[in-house]
VEXSESE-847163 format. One record per atom (N, C-alpha, C): residue number from 1; x, y negated, z. Coordinates in steps of 0.02 Angstrom, whole numbers. Atoms other than C-alpha are relative to their C-alpha. Layout:
// residues N
(node NUM, (X, Y, Z))
...
***
This chain:
// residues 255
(node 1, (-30, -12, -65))
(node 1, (2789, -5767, 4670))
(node 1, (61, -44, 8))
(node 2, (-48, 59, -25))
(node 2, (2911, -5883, 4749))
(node 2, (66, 22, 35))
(node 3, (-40, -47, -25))
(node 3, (3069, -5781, 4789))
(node 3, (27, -24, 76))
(node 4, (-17, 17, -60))
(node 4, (3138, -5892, 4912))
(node 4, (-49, -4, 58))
(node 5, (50, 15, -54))
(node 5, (3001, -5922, 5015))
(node 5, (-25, 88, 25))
(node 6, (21, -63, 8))
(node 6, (2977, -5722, 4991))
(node 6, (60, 36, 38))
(node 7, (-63, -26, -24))
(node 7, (3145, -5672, 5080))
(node 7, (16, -60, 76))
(node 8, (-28, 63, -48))
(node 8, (3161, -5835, 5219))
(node 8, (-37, 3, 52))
(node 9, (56, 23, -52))
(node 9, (3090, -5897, 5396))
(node 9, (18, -82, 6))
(node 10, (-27, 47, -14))
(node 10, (3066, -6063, 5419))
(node 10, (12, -53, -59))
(node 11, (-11, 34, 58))
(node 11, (3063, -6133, 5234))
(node 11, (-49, -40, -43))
(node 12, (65, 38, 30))
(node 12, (2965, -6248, 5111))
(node 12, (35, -25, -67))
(node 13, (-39, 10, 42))
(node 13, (2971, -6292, 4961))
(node 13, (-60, -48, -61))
(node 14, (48, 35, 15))
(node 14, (2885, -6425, 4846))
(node 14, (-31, 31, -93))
(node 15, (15, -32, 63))
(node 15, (2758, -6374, 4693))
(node 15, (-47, -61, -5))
(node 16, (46, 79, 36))
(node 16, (2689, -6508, 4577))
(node 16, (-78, 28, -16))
(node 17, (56, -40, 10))
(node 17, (2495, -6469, 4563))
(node 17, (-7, -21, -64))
(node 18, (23, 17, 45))
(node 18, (2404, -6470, 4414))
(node 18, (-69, -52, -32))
(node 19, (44, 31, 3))
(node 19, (2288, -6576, 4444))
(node 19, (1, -40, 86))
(node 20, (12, 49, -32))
(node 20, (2237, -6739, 4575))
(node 20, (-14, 32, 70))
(node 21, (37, -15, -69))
(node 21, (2183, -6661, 4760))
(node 21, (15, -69, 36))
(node 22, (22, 41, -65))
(node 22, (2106, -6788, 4882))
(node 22, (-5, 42, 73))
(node 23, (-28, -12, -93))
(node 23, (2160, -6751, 5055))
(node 23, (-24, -64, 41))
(node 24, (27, 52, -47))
(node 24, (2072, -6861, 5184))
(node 24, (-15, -58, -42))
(node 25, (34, 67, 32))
(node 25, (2042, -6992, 5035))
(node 25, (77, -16, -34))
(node 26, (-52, 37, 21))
(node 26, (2231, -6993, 4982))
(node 26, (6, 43, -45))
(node 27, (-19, -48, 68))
(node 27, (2286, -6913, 4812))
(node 27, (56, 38, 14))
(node 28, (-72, -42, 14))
(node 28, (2406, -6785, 4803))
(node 28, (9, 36, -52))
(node 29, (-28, -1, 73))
(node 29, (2501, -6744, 4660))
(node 29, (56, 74, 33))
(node 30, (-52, -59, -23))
(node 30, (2649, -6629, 4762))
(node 30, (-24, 28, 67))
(node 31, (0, -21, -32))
(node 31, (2637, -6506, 4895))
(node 31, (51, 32, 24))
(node 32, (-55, -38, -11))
(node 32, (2752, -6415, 4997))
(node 32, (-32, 64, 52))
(node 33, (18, -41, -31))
(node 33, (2733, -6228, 5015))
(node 33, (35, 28, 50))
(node 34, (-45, 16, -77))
(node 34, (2795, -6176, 5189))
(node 34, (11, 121, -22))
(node 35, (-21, -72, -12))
(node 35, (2853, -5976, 5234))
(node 35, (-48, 3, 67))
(node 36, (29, -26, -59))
(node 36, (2753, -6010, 5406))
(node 36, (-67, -4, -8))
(node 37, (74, 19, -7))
(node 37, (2571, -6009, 5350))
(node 37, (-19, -37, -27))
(node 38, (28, 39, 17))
(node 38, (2554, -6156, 5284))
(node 38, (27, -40, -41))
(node 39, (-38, 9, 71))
(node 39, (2569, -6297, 5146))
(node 39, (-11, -63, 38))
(node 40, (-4, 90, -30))
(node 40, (2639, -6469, 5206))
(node 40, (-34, -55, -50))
(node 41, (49, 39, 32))
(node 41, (2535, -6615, 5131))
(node 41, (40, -69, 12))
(node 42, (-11, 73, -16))
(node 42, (2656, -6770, 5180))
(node 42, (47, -6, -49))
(node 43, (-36, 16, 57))
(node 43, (2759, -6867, 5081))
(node 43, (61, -7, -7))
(node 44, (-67, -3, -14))
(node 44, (2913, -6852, 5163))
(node 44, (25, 77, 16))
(node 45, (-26, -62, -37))
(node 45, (3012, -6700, 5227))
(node 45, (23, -25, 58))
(node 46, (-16, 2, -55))
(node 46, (3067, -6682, 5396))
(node 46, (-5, 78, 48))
(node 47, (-11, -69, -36))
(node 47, (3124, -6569, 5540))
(node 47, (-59, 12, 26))
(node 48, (54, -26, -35))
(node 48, (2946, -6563, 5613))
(node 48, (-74, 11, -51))
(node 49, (55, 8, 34))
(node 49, (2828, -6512, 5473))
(node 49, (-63, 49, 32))
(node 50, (62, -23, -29))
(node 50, (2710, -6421, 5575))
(node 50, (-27, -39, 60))
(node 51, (41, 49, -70))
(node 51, (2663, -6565, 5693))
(node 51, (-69, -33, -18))
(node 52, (71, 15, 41))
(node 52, (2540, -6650, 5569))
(node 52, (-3, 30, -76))
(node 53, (-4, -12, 104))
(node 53, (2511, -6660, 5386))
(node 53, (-17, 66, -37))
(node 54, (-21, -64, -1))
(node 54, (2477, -6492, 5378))
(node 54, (-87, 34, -34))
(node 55, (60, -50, 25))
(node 55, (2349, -6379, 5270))
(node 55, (6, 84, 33))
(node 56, (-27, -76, -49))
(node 56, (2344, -6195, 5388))
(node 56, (-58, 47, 6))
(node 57, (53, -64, -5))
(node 57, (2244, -6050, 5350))
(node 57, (40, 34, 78))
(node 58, (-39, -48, -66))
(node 58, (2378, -5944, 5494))
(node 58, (59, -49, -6))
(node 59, (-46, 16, -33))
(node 59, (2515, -6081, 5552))
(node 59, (52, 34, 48))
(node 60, (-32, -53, -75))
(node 60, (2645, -5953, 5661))
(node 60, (71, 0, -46))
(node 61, (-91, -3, 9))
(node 61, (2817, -5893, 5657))
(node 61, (20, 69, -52))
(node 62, (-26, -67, 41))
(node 62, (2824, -5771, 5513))
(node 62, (65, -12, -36))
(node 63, (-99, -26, 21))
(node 63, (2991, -5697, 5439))
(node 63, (-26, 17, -47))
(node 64, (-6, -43, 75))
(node 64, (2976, -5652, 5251))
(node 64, (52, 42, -15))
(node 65, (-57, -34, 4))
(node 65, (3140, -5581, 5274))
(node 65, (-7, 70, 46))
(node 66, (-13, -85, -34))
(node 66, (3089, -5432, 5390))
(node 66, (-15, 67, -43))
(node 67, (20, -63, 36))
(node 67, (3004, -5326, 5259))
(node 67, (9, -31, -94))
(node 68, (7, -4, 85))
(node 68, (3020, -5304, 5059))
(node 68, (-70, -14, -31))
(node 69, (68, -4, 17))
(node 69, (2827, -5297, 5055))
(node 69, (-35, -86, 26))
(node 70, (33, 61, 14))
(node 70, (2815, -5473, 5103))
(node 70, (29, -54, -55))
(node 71, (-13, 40, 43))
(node 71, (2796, -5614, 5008))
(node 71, (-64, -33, 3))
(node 72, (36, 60, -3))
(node 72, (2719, -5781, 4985))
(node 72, (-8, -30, -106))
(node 73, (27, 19, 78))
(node 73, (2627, -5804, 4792))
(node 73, (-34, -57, 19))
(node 74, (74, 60, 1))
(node 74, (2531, -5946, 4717))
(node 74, (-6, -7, -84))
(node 75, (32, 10, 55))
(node 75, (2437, -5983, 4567))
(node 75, (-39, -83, -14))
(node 76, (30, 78, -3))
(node 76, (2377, -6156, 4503))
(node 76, (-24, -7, -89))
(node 77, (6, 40, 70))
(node 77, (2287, -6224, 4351))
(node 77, (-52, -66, 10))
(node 78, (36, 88, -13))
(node 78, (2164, -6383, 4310))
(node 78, (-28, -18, 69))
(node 79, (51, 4, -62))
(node 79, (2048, -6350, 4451))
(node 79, (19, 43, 83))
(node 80, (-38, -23, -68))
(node 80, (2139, -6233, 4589))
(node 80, (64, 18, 3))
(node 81, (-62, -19, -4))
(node 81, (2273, -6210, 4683))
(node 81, (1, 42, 58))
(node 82, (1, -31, -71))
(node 82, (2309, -6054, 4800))
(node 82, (61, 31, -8))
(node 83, (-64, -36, -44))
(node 83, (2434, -5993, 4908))
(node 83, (-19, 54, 32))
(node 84, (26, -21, -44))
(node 84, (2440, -5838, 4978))
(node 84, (63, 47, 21))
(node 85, (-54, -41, -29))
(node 85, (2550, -5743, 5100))
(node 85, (-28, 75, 10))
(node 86, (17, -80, -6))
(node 86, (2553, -5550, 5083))
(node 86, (47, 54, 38))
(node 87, (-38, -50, -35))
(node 87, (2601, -5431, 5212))
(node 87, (75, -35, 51))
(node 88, (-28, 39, -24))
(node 88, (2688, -5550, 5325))
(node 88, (10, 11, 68))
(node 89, (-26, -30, -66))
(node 89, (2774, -5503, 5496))
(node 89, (22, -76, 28))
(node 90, (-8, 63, -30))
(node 90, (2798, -5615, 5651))
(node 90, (97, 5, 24))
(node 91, (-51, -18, -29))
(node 91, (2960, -5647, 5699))
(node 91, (8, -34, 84))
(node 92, (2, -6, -51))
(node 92, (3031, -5630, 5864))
(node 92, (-64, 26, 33))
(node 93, (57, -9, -44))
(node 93, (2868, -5542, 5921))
(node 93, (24, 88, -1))
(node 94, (-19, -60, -2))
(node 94, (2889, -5355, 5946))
(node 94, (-67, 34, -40))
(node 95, (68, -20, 64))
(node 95, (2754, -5305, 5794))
(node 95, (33, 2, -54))
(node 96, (-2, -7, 108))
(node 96, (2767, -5238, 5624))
(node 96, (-64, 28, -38))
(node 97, (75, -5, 42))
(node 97, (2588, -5259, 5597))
(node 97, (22, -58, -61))
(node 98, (15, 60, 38))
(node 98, (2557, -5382, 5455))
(node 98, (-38, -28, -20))
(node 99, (55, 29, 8))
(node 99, (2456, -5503, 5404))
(node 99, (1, -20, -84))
(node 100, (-8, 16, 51))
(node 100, (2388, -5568, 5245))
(node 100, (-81, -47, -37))
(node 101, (59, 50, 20))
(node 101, (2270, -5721, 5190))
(node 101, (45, -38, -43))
(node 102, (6, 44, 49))
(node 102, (2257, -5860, 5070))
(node 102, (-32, -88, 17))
(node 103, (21, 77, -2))
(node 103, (2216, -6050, 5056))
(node 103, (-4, -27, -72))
(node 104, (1, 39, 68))
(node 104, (2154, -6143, 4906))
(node 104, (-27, -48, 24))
(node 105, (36, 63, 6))
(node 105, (2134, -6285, 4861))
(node 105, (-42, -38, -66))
(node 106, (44, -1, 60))
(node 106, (2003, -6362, 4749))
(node 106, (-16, -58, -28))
(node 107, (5, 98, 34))
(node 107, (2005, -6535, 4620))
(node 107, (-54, -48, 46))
(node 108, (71, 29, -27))
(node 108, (1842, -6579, 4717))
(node 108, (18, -20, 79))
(node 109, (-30, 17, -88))
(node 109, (1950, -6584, 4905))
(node 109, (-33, 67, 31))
(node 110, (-7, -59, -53))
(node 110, (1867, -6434, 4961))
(node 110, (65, 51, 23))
(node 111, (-53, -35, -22))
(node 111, (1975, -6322, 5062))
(node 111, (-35, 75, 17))
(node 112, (23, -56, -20))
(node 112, (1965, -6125, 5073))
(node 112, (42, 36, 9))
(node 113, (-21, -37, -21))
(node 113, (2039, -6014, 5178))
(node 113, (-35, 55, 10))
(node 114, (22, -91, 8))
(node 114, (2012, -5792, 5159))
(node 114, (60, 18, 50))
(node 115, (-71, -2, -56))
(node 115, (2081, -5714, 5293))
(node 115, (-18, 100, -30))
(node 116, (8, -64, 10))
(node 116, (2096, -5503, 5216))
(node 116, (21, 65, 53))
(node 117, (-38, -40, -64))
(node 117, (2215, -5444, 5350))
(node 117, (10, -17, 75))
(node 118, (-15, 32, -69))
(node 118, (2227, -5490, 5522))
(node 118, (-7, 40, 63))
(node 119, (-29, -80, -31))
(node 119, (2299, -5340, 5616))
(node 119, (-43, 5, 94))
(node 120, (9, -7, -62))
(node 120, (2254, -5401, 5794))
(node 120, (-29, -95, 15))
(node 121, (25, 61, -29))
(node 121, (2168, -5571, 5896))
(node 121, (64, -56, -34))
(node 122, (-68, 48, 10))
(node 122, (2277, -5725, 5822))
(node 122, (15, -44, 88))
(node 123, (-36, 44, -87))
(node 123, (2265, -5783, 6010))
(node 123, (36, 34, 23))
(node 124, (-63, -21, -27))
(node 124, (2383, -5657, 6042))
(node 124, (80, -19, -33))
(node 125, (-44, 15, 30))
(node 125, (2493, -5733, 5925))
(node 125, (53, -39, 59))
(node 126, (-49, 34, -47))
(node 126, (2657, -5810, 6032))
(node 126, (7, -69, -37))
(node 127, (-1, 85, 22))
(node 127, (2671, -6010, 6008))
(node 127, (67, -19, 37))
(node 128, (-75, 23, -51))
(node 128, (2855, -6017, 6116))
(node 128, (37, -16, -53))
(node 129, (-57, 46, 48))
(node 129, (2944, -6039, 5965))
(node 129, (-15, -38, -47))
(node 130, (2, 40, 48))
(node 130, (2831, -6096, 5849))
(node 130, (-63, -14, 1))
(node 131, (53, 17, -9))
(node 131, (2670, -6199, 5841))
(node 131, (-37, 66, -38))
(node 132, (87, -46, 22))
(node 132, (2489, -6076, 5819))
(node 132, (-19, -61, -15))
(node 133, (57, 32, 14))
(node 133, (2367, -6175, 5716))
(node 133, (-31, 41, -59))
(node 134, (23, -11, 35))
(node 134, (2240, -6135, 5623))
(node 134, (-51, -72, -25))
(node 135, (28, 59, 2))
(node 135, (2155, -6309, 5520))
(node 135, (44, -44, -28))
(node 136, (-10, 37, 45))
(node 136, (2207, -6437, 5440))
(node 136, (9, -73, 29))
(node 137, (-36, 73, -40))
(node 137, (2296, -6620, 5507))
(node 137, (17, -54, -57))
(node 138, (-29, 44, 45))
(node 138, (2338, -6786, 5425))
(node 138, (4, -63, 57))
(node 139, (-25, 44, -34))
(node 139, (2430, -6924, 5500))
(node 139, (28, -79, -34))
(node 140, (-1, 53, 51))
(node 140, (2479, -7093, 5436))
(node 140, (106, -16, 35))
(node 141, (-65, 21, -17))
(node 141, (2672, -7172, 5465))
(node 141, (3, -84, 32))
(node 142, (1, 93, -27))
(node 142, (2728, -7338, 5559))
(node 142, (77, -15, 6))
(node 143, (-72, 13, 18))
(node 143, (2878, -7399, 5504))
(node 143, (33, -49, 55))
(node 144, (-7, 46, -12))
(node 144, (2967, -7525, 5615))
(node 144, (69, -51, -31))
(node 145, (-57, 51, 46))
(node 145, (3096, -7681, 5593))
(node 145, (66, 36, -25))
(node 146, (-56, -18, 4))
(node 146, (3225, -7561, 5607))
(node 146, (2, 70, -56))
(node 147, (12, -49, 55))
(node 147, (3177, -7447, 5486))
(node 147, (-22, 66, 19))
(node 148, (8, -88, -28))
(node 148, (3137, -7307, 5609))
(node 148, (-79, 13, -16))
(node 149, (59, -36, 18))
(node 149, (2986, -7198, 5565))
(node 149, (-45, 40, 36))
(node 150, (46, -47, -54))
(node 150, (2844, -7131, 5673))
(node 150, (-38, 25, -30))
(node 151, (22, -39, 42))
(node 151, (2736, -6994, 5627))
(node 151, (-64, -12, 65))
(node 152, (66, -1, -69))
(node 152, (2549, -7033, 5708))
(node 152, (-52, 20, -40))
(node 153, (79, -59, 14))
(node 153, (2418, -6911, 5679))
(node 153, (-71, -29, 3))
(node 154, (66, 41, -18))
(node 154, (2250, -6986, 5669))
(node 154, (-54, 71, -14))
(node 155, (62, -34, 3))
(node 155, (2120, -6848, 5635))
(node 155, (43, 79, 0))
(node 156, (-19, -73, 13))
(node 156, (2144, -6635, 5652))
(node 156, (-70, 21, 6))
(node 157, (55, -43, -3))
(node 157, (2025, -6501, 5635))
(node 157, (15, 65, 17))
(node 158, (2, -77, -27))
(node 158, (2027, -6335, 5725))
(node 158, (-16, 57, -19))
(node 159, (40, -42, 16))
(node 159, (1972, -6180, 5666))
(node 159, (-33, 50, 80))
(node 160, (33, -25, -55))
(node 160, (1871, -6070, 5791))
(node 160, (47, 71, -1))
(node 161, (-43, -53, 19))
(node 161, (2018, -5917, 5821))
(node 161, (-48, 59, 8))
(node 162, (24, -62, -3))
(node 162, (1893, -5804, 5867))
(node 162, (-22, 36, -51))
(node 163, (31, -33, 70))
(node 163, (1808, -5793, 5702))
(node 163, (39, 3, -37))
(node 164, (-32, -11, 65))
(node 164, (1944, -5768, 5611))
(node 164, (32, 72, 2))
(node 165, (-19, -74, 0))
(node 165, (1959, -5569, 5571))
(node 165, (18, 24, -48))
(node 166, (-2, -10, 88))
(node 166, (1977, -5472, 5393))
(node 166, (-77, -6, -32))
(node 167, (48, 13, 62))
(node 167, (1881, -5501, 5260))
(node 167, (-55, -66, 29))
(node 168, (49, 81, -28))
(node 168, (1799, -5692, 5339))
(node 168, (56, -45, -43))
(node 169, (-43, 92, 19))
(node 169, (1840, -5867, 5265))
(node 169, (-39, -36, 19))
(node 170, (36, 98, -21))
(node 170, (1816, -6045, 5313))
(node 170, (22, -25, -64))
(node 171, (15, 43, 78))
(node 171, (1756, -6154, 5189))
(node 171, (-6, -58, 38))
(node 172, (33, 56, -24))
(node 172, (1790, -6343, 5234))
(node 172, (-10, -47, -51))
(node 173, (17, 34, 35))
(node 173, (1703, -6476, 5136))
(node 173, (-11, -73, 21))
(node 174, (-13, 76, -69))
(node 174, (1750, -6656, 5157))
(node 174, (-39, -48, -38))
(node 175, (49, 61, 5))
(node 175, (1635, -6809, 5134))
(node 175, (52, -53, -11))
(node 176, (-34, 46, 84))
(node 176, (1672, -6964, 5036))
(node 176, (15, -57, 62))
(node 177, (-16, 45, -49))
(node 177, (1784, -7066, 5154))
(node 177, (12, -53, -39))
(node 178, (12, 92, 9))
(node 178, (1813, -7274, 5145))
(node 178, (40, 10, -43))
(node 179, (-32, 21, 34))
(node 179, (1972, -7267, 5048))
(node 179, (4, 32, -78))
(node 180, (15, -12, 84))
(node 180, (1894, -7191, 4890))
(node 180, (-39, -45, -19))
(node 181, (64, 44, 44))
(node 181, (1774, -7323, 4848))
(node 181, (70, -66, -11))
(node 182, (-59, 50, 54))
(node 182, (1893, -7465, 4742))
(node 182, (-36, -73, 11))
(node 183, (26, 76, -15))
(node 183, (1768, -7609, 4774))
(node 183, (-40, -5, 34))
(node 184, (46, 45, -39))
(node 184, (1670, -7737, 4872))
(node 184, (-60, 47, 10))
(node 185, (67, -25, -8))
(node 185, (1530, -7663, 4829))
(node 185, (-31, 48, 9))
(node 186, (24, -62, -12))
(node 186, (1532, -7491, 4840))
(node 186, (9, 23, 67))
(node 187, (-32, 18, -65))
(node 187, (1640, -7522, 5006))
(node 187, (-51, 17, 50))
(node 188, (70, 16, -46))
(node 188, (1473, -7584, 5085))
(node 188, (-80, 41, -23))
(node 189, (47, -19, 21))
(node 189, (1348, -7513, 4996))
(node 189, (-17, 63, 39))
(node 190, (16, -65, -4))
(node 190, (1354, -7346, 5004))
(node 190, (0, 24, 98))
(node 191, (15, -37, -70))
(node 191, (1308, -7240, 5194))
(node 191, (32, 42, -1))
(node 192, (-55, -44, -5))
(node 192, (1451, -7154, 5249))
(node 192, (-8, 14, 82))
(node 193, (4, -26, -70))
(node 193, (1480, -7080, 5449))
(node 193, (51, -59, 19))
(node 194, (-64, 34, -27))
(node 194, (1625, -7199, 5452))
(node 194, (-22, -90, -8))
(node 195, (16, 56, 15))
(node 195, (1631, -7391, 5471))
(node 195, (50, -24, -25))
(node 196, (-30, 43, 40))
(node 196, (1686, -7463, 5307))
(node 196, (1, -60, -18))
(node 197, (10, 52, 11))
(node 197, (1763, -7597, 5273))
(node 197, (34, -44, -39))
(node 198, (-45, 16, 50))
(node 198, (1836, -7721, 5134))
(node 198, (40, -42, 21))
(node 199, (-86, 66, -25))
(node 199, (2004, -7808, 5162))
(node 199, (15, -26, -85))
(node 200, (-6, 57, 65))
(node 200, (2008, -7930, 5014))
(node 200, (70, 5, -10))
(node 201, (-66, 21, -5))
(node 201, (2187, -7972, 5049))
(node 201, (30, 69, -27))
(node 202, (-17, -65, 22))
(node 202, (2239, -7792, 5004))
(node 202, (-41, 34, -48))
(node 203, (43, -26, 51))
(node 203, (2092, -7754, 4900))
(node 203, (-2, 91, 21))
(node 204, (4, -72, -27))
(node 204, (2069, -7592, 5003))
(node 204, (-79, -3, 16))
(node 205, (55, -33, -63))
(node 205, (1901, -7501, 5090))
(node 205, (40, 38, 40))
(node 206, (-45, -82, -35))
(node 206, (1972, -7401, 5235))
(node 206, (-50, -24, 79))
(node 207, (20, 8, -60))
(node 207, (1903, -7386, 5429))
(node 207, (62, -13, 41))
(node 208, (-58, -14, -59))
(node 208, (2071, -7411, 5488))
(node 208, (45, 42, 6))
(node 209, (-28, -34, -1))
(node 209, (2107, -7240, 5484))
(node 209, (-1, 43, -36))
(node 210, (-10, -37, 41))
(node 210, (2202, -7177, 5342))
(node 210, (88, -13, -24))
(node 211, (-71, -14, 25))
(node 211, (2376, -7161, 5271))
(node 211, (33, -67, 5))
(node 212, (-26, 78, 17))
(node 212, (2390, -7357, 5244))
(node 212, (-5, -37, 74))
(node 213, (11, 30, -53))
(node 213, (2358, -7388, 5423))
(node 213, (41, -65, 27))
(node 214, (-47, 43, 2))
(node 214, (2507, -7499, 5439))
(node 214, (-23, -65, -29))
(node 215, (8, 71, 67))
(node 215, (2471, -7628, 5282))
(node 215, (-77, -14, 26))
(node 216, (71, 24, -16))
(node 216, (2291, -7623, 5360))
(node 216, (15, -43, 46))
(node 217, (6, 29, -80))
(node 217, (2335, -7692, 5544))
(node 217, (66, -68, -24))
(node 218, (-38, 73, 29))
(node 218, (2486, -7804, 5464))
(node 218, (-35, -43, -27))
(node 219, (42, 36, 62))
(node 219, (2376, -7876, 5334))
(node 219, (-53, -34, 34))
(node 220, (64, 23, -23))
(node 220, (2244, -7912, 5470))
(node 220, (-79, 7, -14))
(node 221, (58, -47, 51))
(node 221, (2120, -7816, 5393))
(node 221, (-60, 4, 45))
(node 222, (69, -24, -46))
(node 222, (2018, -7776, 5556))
(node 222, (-34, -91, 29))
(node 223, (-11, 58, -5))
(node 223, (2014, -7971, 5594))
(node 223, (-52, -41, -51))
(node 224, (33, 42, 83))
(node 224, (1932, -8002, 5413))
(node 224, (-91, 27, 2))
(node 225, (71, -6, -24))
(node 225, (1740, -8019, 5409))
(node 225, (-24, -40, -83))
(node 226, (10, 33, 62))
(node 226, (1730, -8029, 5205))
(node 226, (-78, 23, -37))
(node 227, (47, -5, 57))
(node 227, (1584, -8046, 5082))
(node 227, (-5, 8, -25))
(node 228, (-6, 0, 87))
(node 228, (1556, -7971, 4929))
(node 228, (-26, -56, -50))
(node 229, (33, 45, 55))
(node 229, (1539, -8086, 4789))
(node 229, (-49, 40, -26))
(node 230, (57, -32, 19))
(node 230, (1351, -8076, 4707))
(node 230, (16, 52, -61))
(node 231, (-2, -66, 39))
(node 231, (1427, -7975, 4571))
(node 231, (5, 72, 27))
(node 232, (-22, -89, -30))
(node 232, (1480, -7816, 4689))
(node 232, (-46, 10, 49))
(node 233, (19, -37, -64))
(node 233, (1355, -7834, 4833))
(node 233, (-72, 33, -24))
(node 234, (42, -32, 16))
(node 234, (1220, -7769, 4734))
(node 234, (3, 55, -63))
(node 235, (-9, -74, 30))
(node 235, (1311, -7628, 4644))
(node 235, (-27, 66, 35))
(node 236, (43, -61, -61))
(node 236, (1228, -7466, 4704))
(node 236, (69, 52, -31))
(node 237, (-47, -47, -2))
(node 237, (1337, -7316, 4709))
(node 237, (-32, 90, 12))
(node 238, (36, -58, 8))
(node 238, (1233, -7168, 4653))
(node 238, (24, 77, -16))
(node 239, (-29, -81, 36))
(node 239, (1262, -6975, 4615))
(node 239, (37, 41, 36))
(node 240, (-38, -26, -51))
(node 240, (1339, -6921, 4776))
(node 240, (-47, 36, 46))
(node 241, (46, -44, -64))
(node 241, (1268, -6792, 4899))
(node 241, (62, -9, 73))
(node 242, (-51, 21, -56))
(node 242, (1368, -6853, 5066))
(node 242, (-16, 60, 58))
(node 243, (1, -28, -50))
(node 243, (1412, -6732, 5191))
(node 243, (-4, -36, 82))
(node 244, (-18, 53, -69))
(node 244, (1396, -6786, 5384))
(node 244, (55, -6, 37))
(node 245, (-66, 4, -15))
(node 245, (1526, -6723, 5438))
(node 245, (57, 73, -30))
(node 246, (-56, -55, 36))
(node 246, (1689, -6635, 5372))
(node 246, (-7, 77, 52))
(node 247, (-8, -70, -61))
(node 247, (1651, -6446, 5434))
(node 247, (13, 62, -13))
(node 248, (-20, -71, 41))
(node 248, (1695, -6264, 5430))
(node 248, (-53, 42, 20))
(node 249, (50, -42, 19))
(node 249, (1600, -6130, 5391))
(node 249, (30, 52, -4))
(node 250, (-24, -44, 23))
(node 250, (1640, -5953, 5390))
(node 250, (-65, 47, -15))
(node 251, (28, -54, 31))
(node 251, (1574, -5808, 5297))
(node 251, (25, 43, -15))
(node 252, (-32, -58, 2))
(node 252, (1593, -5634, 5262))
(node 252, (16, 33, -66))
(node 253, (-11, -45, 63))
(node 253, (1677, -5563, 5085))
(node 253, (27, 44, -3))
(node 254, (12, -89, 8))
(node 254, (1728, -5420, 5003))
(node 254, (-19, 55, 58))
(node 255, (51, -66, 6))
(node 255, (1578, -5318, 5033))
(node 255, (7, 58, -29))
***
């Protein structure tokens, strides 16, 4: 249990995993667990961490500080890592229901969210002070001459609020995007939903859109119309079951 995050509104705080998670195709090594729902995924801090970047079983405006009975645990070893908030009140809302779900995460990139408690509709949840999401965001950065930093979101995923009641989880399972394959050959080879492609000059696969978006469009990456040399264009790239597309799923536990 995480005391501060167990007494605060509004807080985060970073935990080293125990192992590699791929997020949209990028490695992560640190996370940051939040007090509002959710666990930030970027590599910076900042005043707006619920705009992207964002892993969110329940995203909202909870107070760990209104009751003794809440609190925000987590557990991690080789293969998972979960977070979970227990008995968690909204603040500023006039309720002392509480809520109480979980999020893991799993060496393989899957993502799973259990939702055990969920007192009332989350569309009644209030969003005036603080973003509602439920889903999962990643955004890339664009630096300019002046050193200033923009935060641009390229892909989110929604969850459906209706289905989310006690005892349901979404299970999302993500497919093998461009910037995991390391060469020429696997780059092109392999049948993906996305159009990959190799930038020599950077020695990347990416579609464009992923974390490196920047060093892609500087580098001239979309511009480049390269060949694998005969050693890589007839590597095959076997042993993968490819999803079509990254999706959620819910189902019903403890029976």
């Amino acid at each position: 249990m995480n005391e501060s995050l167990s007494n605060s509104r509004r807080k985060a705080v970073p935990l080293t995993l125990n192992f590699t998670f791929p997020y949209y195709g990028h490695p992560l090594k640190v996370v940051y667990i939040t007090s509002g729902g959710f666990i930030f995924v970027g590599d910076t801090l900042h005043r707006w961490l619920a705009a992207s970047q964002y892993i969110a079983p329940l995203m909202a405006n909870f107070d760990t500080s209104l009751s003794n009975s809440s609190h925000v645990q987590y557990f991690t070893n080789e293969t998972h890592f979960v977070v979970q908030w227990l008995n968690v009140q909204l603040g500023e809302q006039n309720t002392k229901e509480s809520f109480s779900f979980q999020a893991t995460l799993l060496k393989s990139g899957k993502i799973v969210f259990v939702y055990k408690n969920i007192p009332f509709s989350v569309k009644m949840i209030s969003n005036s002070t603080h973003p509602l999401r439920l889903g999962i965001s990643d955004a890339y950065i664009i630096e300019d001459i002046f050193k200033r930093k923009t935060i641009m979101e390229y892909d989110r995923i929604y969850l459906d609020q209706n289905r989310v009641t006690n005892y349901t989880a979404a299970i999302l399972t993500p497919q093998r995007f461009c910037n995991t394959f390391k060469d020429c050959g696997s780059c092109f080879k392999v049948i993906t939903n996305f159009n990959c492609k190799w930038c020599e000059s950077v020695k990347r696969c990416s579609d464009g859109f992923d974390r490196y978006r920047q060093q892609w469009f500087e580098s001239k990456c979309q511009e480049q119309n390269y060949t694998c040399p005969k050693r890589d264009a007839y590597r095959a790239y076997n042993g993968f079951n490819f999803i079509k597309h990254l999706i959620t799923s819910f189902i019903h536990i403890f029976q």
